[in-house]
DRENSEGU-784289 format. One record per residue (C-alpha): residue number from 1; x, y, z; residue in one letter. Coordinates in pm, whole numbers, always signed. Last residue first. Layout:
<nodes>
+------+--------+--------+--------+------+
: zanu :   east :  north :     up : nuke :
+------+--------+--------+--------+------+
:  NUM :      X :      Y :      Z :    a :
...
+------+--------+--------+--------+------+
</nodes>
This chain:
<nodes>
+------+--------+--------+--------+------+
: zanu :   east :  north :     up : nuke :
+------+--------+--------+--------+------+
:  104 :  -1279 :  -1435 :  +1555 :    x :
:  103 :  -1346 :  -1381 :  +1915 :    x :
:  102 :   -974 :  -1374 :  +1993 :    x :
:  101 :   -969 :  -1071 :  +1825 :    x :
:  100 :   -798 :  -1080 :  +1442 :    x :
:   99 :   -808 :   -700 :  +1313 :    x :
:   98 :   -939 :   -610 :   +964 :    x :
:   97 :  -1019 :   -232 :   +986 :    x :
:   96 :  -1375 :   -172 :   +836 :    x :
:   95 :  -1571 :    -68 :  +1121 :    x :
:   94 :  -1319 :   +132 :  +1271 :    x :
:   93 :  -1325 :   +364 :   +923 :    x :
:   92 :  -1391 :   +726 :   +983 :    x :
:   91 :  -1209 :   +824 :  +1329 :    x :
:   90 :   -981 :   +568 :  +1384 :    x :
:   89 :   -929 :   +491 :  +1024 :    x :
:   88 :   -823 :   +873 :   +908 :    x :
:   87 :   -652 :   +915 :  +1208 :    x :
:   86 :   -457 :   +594 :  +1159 :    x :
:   85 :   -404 :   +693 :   +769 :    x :
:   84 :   -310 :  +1052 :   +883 :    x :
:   83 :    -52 :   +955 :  +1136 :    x :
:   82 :   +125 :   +675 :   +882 :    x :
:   81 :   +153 :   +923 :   +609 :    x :
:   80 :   +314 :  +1151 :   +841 :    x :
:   79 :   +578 :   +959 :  +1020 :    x :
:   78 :   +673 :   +780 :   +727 :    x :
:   77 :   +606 :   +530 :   +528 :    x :
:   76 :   +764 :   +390 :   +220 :    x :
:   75 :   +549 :   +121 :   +131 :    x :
:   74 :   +299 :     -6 :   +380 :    x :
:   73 :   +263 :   -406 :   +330 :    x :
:   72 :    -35 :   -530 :   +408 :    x :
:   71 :    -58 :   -935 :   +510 :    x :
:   70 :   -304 :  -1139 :   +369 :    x :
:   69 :   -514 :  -1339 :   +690 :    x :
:   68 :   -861 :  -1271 :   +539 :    x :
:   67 :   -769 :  -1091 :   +189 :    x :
:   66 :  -1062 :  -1293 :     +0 :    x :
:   65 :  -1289 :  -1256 :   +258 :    x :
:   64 :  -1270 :   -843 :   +229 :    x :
:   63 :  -1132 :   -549 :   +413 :    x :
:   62 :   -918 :   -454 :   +100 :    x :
:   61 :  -1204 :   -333 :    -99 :    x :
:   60 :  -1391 :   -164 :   +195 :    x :
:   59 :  -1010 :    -39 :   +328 :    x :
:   58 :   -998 :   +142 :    -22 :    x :
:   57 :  -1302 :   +353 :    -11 :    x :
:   56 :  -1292 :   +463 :   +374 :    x :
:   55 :   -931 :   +613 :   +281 :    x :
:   54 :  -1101 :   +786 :    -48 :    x :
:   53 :  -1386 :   +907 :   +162 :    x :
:   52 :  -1167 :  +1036 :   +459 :    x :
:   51 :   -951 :  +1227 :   +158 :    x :
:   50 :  -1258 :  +1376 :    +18 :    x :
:   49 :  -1383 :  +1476 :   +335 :    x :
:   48 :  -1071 :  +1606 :   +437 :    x :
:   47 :  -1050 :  +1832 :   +148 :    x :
:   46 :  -1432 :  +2004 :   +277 :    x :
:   45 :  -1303 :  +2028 :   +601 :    x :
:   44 :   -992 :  +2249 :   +457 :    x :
:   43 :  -1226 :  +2418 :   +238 :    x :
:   42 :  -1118 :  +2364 :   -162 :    x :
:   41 :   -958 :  +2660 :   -338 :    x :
:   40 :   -584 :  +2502 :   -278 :    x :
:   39 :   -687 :  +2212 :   -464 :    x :
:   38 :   -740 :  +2394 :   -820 :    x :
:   37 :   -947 :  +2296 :  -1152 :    x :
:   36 :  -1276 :  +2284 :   -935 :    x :
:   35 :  -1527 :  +2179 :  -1180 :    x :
:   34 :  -1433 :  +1826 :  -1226 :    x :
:   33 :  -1604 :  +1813 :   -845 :    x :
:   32 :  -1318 :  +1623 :   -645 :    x :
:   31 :  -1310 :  +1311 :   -547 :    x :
:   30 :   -963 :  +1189 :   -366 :    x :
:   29 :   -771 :   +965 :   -566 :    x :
:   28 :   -799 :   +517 :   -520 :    x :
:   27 :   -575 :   +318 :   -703 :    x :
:   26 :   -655 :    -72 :   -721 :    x :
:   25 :   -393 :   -299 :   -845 :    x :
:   24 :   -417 :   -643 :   -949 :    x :
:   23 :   -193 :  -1017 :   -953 :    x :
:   22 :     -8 :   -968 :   -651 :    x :
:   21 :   -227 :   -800 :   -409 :    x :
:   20 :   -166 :   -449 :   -523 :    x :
:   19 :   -238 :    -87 :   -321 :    x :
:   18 :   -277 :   +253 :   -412 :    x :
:   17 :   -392 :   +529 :   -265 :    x :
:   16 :   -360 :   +900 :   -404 :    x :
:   15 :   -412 :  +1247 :   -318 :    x :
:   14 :   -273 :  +1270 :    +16 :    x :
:   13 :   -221 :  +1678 :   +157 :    x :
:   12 :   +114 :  +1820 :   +290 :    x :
:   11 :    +44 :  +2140 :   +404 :    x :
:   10 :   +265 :  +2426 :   +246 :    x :
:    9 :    -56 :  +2567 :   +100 :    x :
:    8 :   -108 :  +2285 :    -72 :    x :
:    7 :   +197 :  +2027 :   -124 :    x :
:    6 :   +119 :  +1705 :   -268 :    x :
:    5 :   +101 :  +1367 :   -131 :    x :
:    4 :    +69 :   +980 :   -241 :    x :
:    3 :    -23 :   +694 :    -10 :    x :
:    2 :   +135 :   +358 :    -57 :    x :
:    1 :     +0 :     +0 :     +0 :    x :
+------+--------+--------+--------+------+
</nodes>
């Protein structure tokens, strides 16, 4: 899995998720209205939306019988990308996160 940034506003801000499972890749970008032709125009709240929504997107896909007991590998990571996916999940996605409990 890697997440892709660009710079708005000197804030870095993910635009892209991709993952692959061997044999197909999924890429999942933030949905913007074709109409707006410029990021930095977008509300901060409304930019996080978009970004929650793409996150929320991808773990539905990956969070699936067929990837039961696959192991995610988070490429090139760092301290940033892996703070704003967590956030992203603990606050959006907790539903969808595929964690073994001793119930399962």
């Amino acid at each position: 899995m890697d997440l892709e940034t660009i710079t708005i506003n000197n804030t870095m801000v993910p635009y892209l998720l991709c993952w692959y499972e061997g044999k197909n890749s999924k890429s999942y970008f933030i949905n913007i209205p074709e109409e707006i032709k410029d990021l930095a125009l977008i509300p901060s709240d409304t930019l996080n939306k978009y970004i929650s929504d793409m996150i929320l997107d991808a773990m539905k896909d990956i969070c699936i019988r067929k990837y039961k007991n696959y192991r995610i590998y988070l490429h090139n990571f760092s301290k940033f990308e892996v703070y704003f996916l967590i956030q992203n999940l603990a606050a959006k996605a907790a539903r969808y996160l595929c964690v073994a409990t001793n119930d399962s």
